[in-house]
N, C-alpha and C positions, 0 to 999 in steps of 0.2 A: 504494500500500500504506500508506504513511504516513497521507494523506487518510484511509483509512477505519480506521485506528487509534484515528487524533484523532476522529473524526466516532463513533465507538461510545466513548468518555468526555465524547464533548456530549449522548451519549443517557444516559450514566449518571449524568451532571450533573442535567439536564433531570429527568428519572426521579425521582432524589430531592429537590429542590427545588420541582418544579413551575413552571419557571422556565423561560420562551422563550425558546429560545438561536439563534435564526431569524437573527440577527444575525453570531451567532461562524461560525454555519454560511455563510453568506453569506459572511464575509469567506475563510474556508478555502479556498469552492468556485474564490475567483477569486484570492486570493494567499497561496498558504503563508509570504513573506517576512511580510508584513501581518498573518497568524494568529500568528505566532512573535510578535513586539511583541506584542499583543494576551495570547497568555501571560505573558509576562513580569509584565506590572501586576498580574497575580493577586499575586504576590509581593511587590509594592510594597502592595497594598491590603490586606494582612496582614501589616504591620508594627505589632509589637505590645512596647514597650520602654517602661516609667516609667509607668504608669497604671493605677491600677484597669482593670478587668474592664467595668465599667459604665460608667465614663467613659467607655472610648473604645467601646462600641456606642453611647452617647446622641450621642456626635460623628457616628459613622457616618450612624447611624439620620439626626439634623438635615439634616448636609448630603448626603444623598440624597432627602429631602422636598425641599428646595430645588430638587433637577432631575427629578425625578420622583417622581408620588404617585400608586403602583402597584408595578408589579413590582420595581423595583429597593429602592423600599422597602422588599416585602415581606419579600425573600431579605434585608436587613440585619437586619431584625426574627428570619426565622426563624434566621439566625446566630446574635443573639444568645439566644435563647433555649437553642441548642444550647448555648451560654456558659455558663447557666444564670442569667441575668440577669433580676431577677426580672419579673416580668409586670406588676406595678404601674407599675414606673418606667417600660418602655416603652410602656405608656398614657400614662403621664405625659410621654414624651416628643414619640409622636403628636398629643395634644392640645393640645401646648404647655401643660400644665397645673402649673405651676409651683409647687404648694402639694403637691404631690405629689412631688417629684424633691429627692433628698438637696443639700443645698449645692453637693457637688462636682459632680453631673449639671446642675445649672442653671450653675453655671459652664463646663461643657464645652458645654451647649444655647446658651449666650448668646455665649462665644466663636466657634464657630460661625457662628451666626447673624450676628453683628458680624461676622465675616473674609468673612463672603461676601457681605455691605451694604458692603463695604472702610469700616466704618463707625471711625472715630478712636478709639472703646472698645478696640478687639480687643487695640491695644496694651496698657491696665491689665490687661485681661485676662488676655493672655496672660503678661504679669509673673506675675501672680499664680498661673497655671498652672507658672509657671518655678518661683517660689520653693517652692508646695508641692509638685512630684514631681521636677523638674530639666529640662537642658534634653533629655533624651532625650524626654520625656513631652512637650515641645512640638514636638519631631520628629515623634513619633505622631502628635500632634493633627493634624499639618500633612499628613501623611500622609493620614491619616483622612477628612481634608476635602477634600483633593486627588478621592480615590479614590471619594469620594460622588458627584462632579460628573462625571468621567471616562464610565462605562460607561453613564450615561441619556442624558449628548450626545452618546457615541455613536452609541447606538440613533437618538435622535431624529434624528441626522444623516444617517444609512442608509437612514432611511423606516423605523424597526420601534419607534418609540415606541407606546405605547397609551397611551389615555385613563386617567383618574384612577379608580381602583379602591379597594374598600375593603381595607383591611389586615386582617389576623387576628392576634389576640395568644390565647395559649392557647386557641386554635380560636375566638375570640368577634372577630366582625367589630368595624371600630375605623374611625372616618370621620377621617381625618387631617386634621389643621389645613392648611389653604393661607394664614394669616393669620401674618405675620411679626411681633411683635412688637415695640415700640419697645426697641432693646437698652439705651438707656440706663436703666432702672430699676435700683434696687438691688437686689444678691443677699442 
């Protein structure tokens, strides 16, 4: 009974998202202990404390490019838009197009980016994230970053990754960057 609770909110997930949940189902059909963990992190990857709005989708958004550029992208993308995050910056964040993204988004794109190269920057960085929102906002970030890489090495661990897809930003496909950037430039 429980099983098919859970399994009609992965259809009403699924349903509004457009998001294959072929994975969550998989883990259900063969351990509800396993499915239970597996909820939880929902809750951890929406931790939202010290940060702009757009900062932490532009984290989102990064470090789930990093593990997958496709669906897990997607659904960060369609979140934030639900956010109401404007459409510019998440091109600018897909693209890696940095002439585009406010000071703070390039700072949260490069920290990112640096924590998950374990690149020696991520330190100044994330200083810098400390001093302008505090250190809840670097809890987020850390969160953020966490929770990008978490639910695509899942999938791809299961066997239900898919290939590199294009993104849609206000319904207009968006060919996402796979190119990392050198983080040491100046913001």
């Amino acid at each position: 009974m429980l099983k098919a609770i859970l399994n009609k909110a992965l259809d009403r997930f699924e349903s509004r998202y457009y998001y294959d949940v072929s994975y969550s189902r998989y883990i259900l059909s063969h351990s509800l202990s396993a499915f239970r963990k597996l909820a939880r992190l929902t809750s951890f990857s929406q931790h939202h404390e010290g940060l702009p709005t757009e900062v932490l989708y532009a984290a989102k958004i990064t470090s789930a490019m990093q593990a997958d550029c496709g669906p897990c992208t997607q659904l960060m993308v369609t979140w934030a838009e639900e956010a109401r995050v404007c459409a510019t910056v998440i091109h600018a964040v897909l693209t890696r197009d940095h002439e585009f993204m406010s000071d703070d988004v390039r700072l949260a794109v490069k920290f990112v980016e640096a924590s998950l190269a374990r690149d020696l920057e991520a330190d100044a960085l994330r200083e810098r994230i400390r001093a302008k929102w505090g250190d809840n906002a670097v809890i987020t970030m850390a969160f953020a970053i966490t929770a990008g890489q978490i639910f695509p090495t899942l999938k791809y661990a299961l066997g239900f990754g898919h290939a590199c897809t294009l993104v849609k930003v206000a319904g207009k496909s968006v060919q996402v960057s796979r190119d990392v950037p050198k983080i040491l430039q100046e913001i």
